[in-house]
C-alpha positions in Angstrom: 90.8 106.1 108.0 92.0 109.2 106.0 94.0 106.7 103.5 90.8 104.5 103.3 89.0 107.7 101.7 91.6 108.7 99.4 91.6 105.4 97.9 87.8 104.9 97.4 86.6 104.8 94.7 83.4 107.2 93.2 85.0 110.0 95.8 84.5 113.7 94.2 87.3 115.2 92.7 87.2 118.3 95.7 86.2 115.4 98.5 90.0 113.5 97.7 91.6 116.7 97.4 90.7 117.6 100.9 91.2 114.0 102.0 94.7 114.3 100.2 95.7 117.4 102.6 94.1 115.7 105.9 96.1 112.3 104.5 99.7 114.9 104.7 98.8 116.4 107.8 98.0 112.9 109.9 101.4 111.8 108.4 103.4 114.4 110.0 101.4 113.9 113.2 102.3 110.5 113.6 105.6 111.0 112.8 106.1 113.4 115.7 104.3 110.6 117.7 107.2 108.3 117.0 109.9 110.9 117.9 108.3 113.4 120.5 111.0 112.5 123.0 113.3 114.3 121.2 112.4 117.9 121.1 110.9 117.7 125.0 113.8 119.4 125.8 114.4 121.9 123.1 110.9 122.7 122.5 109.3 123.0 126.6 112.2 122.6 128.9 114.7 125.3 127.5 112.2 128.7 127.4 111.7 127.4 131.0 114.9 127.6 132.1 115.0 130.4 130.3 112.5 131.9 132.0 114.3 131.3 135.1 117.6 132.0 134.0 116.9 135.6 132.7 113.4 136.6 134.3 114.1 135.4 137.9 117.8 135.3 138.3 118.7 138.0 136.4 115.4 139.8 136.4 115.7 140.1 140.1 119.0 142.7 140.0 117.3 144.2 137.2 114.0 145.1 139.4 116.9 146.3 141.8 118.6 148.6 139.9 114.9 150.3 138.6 112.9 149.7 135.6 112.6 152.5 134.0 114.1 150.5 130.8 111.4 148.1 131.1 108.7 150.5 131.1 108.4 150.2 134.7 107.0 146.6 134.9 109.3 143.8 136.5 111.3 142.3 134.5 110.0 138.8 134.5 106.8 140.2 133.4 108.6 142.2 130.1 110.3 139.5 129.4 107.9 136.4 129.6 105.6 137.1 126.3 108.6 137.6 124.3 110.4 134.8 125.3 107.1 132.4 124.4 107.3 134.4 120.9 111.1 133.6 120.6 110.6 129.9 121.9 107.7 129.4 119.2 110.1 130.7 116.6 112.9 128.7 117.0 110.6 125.5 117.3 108.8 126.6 114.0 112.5 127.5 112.1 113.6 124.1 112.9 110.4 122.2 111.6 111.6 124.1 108.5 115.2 123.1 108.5 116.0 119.2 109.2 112.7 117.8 108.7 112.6 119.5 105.1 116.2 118.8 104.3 115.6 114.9 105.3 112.3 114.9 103.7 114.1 115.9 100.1 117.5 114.6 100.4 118.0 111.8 103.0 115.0 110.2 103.6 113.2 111.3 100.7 110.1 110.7 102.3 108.1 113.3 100.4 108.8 111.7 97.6 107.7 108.4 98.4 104.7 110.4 99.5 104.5 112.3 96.1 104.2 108.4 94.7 100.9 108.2 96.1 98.2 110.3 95.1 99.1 113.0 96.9 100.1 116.5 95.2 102.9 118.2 96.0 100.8 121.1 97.3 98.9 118.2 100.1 102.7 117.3 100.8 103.3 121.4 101.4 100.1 121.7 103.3 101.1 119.1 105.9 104.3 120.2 106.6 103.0 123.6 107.5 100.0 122.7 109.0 101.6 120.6 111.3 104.5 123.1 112.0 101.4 125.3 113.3 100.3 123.0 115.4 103.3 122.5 116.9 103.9 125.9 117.3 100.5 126.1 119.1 100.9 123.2 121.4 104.4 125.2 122.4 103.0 128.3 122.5 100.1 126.9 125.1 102.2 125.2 127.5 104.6 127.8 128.2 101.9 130.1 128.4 100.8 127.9 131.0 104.1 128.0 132.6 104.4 131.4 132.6 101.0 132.1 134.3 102.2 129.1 136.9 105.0 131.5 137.4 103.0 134.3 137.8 104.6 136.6 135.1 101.7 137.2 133.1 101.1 140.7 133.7 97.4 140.7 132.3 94.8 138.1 130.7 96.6 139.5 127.2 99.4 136.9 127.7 97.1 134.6 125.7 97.4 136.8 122.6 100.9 135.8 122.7 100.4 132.4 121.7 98.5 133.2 118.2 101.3 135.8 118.0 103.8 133.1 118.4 101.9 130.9 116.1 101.9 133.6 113.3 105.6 134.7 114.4 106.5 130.6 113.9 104.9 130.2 110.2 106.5 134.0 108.9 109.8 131.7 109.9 109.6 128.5 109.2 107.5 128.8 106.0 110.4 130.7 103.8 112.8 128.9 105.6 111.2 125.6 104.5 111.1 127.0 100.8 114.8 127.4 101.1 115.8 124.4 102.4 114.0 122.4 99.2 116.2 123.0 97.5 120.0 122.5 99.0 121.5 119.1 99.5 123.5 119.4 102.4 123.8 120.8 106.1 125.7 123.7 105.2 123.1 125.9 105.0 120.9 124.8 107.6 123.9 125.2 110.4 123.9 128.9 108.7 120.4 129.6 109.2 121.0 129.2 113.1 124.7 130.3 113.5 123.9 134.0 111.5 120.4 134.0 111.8 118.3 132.5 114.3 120.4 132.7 117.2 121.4 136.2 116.6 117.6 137.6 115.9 116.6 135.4 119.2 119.3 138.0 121.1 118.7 141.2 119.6 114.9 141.3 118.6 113.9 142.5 121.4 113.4 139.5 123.8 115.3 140.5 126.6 116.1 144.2 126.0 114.3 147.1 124.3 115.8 147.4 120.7 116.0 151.3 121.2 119.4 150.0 123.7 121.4 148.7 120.7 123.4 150.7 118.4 121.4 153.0 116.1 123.3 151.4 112.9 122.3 148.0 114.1 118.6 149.0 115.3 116.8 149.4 111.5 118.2 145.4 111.1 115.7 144.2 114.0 112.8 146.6 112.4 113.1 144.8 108.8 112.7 141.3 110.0 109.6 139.4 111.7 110.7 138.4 115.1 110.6 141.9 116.5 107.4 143.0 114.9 106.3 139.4 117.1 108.2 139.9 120.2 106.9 143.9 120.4 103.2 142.9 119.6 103.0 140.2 122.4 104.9 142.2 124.6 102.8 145.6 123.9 98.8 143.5 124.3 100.3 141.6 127.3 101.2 144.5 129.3 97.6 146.6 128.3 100.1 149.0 126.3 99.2 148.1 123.1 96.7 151.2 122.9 99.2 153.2 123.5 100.0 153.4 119.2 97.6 151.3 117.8 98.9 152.2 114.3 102.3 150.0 115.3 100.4 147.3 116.1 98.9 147.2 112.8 102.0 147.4 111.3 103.1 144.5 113.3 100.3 142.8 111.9 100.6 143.2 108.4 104.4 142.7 108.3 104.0 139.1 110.2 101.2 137.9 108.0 102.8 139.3 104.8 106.0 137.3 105.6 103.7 134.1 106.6 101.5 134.2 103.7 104.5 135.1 101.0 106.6 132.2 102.5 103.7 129.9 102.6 103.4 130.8 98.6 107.2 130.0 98.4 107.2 127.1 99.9 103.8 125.3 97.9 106.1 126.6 94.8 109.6 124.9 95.7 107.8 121.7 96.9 106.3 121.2 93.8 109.6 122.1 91.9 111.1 119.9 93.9 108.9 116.7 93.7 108.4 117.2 89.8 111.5 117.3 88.3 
């Protein structure tokens, strides 16, 4: 339907541009029609696990032993909107890692795109509009799961899906921008080895940050994942209110890394696609 109308003729200039984005977009979603089997795992079953791993197993000698550290709420409850924010993340970075690096180098499947009369910025668009999505349909069912579970501490649990969702494109948008323009795995193994993984650890998803060393804390401050992680945490336990000024901050610092690496990444895709 969508390539129908950006074919026909005596369409609007503005009317196939649109169609031209929507055309991007339903190409990623079929795609991860094709291959959904693949990230069930990854991208639903492990924060599950997780959950049960850290927030019941673990969670339950932490309750034990007082939780003072966790602001006196139990520990599957602190931990449960910051492990959905985490779990969006790392779904979101690797939308920006393989599938970019394939699309460019291997498969060169935006370029067989960019062949049609699609623009570089409707190839751009569809990428990140479907990494949203993604992150969104992640974001929902493990906030579904974690009600199930009964660690939702307060009907603000739902913020921590848009949260997540904002968390996910602050990520995977830059990310994608980067990986435009490299030609091997080198630096997508990187990304996870000295990035992702260690931010998923010490952001703030299962500890307070003020427990790590105080050389190591202004790191977690500077980058996205805690300003995420603290925000979802802070509206699902009602404590949010508390210093409303640091939830602005959050804010502005997510959407200032979403929206620059969204500009980034329109920028290298066209780069890319017209040399």
């Amino acid at each position: 339907m969508a390539v129908r109308s950006l074919r026909a003729g005596g369409v609007r200039p503005g009317a196939r541009r649109v169609n031209g984005y929507l055309v991007s977009y339903e190409h990623q979603f079929l795609l991860y029609l094709r291959n959904w089997q693949g990230s069930l795992f990854s991208n639903f079953a492990q924060p599950v696990l997780f959950l049960l791993a850290m927030g019941v197993g673990l969670g339950s000698y932490v309750d034990k032993g007082g939780s003072g550290a966790t602001g006196g709420v139990p520990y599957l409850q602190f931990l449960a909107p910051a492990l959905l924010v985490s779990s969006v993340m790392q779904g979101a970075a690797g939308e920006g890692t393989f599938p970019v690096l394939s699309g460019f180098r291997w498969v060169r499947r935006y370029h067989a795109m960019y062949a049609t009369p699609l623009s570089p910025y409707a190839i751009a668009f569809g990428q990140l509009a479907w990494t949203a999505t993604h992150a969104l349909m992640v974001g929902g069912i493990f906030c579904v799961v974690i009600i199930l579970f009964g660690a939702a501490a307060s009907p603000g649990i739902l913020w921590s899906v848009p949260i997540g969702l904002l968390t996910g494109v602050a990520f995977s948008a830059p990310i994608a921008a980067f990986m435009s323009t490299q030609r091997d795995t080198g630096a997508w193994n990187n990304i996870w080895r000295f990035g992702i993984t260690p931010l998923f650890l010490f952001s703030g998803t299962f500890f307070p940050i003020d427990r790590l060393p105080e050389l190591i804390r202004p790191v977690a401050w500077l980058l996205p994942l805690w300003h995420g992680v603290d925000l979802a945490r802070s509206l699902a336990l009602g404590t949010a209110g508390e210093d409303p000024l640091v939830q602005i901050a959050h804010v502005v610092i997510l959407a200032a890394f979403a929206v620059g690496g969204s500009a980034a990444m329109f920028v290298m895709f066209r780069r890319q696609l017209e040399r």
